[in-house]
Structure formats: C-alpha cells, structure tokens
N, C-alpha and C positions, 0 to 999 in steps of 0.2 A: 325785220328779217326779210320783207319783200324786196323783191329785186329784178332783174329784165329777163323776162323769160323767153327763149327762143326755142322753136320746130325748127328742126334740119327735116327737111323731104327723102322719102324715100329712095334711093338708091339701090342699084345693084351694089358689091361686091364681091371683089379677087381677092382672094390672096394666096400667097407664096412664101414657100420657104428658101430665103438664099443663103448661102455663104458669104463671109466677109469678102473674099475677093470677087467673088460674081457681083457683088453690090457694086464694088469699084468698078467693074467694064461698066454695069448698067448705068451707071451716072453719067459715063463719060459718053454712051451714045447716046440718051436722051439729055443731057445737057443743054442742046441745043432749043428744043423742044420744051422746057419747063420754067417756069419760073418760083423760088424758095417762097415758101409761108410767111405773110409780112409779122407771126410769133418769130419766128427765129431772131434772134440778135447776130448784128452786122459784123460781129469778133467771132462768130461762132456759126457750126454748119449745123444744130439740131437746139432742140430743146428738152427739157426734163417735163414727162408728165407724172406725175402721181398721184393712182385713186385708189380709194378703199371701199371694198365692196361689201356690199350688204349679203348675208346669207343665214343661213335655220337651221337645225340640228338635224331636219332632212335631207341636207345639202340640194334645196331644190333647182337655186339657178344651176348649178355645177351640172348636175344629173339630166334638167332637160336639153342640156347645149349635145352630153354624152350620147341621151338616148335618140340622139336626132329628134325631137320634138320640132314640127314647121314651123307653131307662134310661141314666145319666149321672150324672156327680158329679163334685165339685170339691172339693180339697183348700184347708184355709187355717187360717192363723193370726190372731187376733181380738182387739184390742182397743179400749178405751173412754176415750181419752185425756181426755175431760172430764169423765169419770163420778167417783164417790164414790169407788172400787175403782180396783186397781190390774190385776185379774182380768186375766189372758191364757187364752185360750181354744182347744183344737186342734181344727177341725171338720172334720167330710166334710159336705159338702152332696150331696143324692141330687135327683133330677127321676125321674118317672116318667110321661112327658106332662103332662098339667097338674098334678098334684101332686106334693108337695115335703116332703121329711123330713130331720132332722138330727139326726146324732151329734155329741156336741160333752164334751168333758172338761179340767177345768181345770190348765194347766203352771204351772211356778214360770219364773222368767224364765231361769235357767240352762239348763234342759230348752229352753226357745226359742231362748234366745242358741245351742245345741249343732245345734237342727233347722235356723236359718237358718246355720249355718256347713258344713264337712265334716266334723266330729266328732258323724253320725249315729249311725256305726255304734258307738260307745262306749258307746250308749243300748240297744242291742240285750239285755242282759243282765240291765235291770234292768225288762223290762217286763213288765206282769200287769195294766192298765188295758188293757179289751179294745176300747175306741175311739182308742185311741194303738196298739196293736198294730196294729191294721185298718190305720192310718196308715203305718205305719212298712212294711207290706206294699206298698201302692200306691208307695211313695216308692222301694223296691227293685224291685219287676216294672215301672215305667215309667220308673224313671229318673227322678222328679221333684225338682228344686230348687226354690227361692224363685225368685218371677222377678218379679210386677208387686206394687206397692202400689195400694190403692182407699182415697178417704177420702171421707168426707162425713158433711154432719147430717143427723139424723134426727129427726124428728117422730112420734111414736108414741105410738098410744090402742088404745084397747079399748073395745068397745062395753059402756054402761053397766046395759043388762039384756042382753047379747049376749055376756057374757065369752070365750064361744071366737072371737068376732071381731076380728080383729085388725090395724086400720089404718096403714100407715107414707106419709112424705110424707118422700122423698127429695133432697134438694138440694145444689148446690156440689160436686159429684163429679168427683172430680180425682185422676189417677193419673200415676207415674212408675214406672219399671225399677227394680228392686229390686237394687241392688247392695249386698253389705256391706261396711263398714268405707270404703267411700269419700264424701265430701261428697254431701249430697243434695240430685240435680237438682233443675230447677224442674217443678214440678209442672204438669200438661197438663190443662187441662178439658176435661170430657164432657157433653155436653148443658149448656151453659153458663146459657140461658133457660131452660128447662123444670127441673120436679119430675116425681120418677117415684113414681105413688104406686101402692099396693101394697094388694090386700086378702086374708087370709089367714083362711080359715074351712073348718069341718069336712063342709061340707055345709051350713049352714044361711046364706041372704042376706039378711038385714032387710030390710025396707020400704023405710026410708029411704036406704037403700044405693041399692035398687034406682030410686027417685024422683031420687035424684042423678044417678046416672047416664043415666037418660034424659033429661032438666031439660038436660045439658048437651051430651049426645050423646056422650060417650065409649066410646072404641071400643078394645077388649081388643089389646093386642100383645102378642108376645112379648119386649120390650125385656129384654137383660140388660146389667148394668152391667159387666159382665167383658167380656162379647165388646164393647163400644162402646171399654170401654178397652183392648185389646189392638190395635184399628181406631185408637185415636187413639194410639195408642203407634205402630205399623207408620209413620204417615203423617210422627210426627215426629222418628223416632229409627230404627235397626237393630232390626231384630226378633230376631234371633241370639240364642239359649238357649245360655251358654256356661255 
C-alpha cells in the first residue's frame, strides 16, 4: 500500500468565478503567456478529476470552510479518470486563510477499495507512509467515512517564464452521495454556467495576470467546490452521514 508521497508548498490562492464565455476571451489573451499541464492529453484541452471526500455526521470539513475557520483541512481520495495513469491518490488538503498546502501519497486500488469500505481498521498494522498515517488518524478522531463524490474538467497551465504560477479553469462540476457498492445516482450540477478558475502562486503575480483581471473586473471569492456541493446535495437529496 506504500507509495510516493509528496508536499506541495504553501501557496497563496485566487479564485474566481467566470462564465463560459469570459473563459473563452481569458484564454485567448493569456494564451500567449501559459503553457497546458503536461496531465492534459495532446487530443484534448482538460482533464477529468475525481475525489471523494471524507466527512462525519458533524459535517465538520463542510462547516469549518462555511464558518470561515483560518486553519482547516479536508480529507479525500484522488483520481484522473482520463489521464495516462491509473494513479489513485490520498490527500489532506490544509487552508490557512488564504493559503493552501497539500499532503498527498500514492495507494494501490486495494488500499482504496479497504479506506472506502469498513475494513479500515485492517490497514492499521501495515502503516509507515506518514501522510496515510496522518489520514488514518483523522478518519479515527472524527469519525470520518466516504460521503460525497466531486467530478469535473480541468484546464491547466503554467506560466511560461512564471513556472511557480499555476492557472486552472474549472468546469462541468458535478457531485453525488457517495455510496458503495450501490448503482450510481445521477449526478447533481454545481455551478452549471460558470468556470471557476483558480490562481495558485508563491507570492509572486505577473503583469499579465494582473492586466486580466482588471481588463475584466474580476472579483476574488472564496468559492469552494465542496461546500457548493454539499449545498447542492442538502437541496436534492438527505443530507444524513450514515
């Protein structure tokens, strides 16, 4: 079940909420300026991500992203159904007011198939991967199970003299209740018009970043794609953490 685990560094983040065609100008004036995510495939302008996030019958992650809590984190499982890889991925996502860091460490699909069922504790014995340990702690001091699915494409670039810049354009975001081993519902959109795009940098804002977003007026929110689907799950389904 051990696998490569990696630290992303601390970063700021933006993000924004756009519409399908404000996406399309924004492409086309920073075009010049980015280079696509070597994830992306060469027939194709995004990629699918889908995680399934861990939650409690508190709804704690959900609640502290709502009540603005400054330190925070969210548990989930990670993959890239359209990618090259077959990669399943176990993250903690951290917040720290506006910056964001992530532990993340690669499972084989049995380790997954065991964390989304109830033969967690089976895993207990065999563990020495210290961002699957960290995991496996949260998931026993809160009580956390699988609960929602998040899926969408992703458009992702890099700035091409700005490599710690890191652009995504999010779209088609669409979740359901994560149930195992039962037929899977229909899935629920979120923000059905809009992209939510996302800028992730260590400190430093390009020009042309900043020219964009004056150019069009955009205006920083806190949008999360978790709490919008946990809001569009409540409104069409039972919320109950069973």
């Amino acid at each position: 079940m051990e696998g490569k685990t990696q630290n992303i560094p601390v970063r700021e983040e933006y993000k924004y909420i756009v519409s399908h065609d404000l996406y399309r100008h924004l492409r086309q004036d920073i075009g010049s300026f980015i280079a696509p995510d070597p994830h992306i495939l060469q027939d194709k302008n995004h990629y699918i991500v889908s995680s399934i996030y861990f939650e409690n019958s508190e709804l704690q992650s959900y609640l502290t992203k709502i009540n603005g809590l400054a330190k925070r984190y969210k548990l989930r499982i990670r993959t890239y159904p359209s990618g090259t890889t077959d990669t399943v991925s176990l993250e903690i996502k951290y917040k720290l007011y506006d910056k964001g860091s992530k532990h993340k460490t690669t499972i084989d699909k049995q380790t997954r198939d065991r964390l989304l069922s109830s033969l967690q504790n089976k895993l207990t014995g065999r563990i020495t991967d210290p961002v699957f340990e960290q995991s496996m702690r949260y998931i026993r001091l809160h009580n956390f199970i699988p609960f929602i699915q998040i899926d969408y494409n992703r458009a992702a670039f890099y700035g091409r003299r700005d490599k710690k810049v890191r652009i995504t354009f999010d779209s088609d975001i669409k979740c359901m209740r994560y149930q195992k081993n039962i037929p899977l519902s229909p899935y629920i959109p979120v923000l059905p018009n809009s992209n939510i795009m996302e800028i992730k940098t260590s400190g430093y804002f390009p020009f042309w970043l900043t020219y964009c977003i004056k150019k069009y007026g955009l205006k920083r929110t806190a949008v999360s794609k978790y709490a919008y689907s946990v809001q569009r799950l409540a409104i069409n389904s039972s919320l109950c953490v069973r």
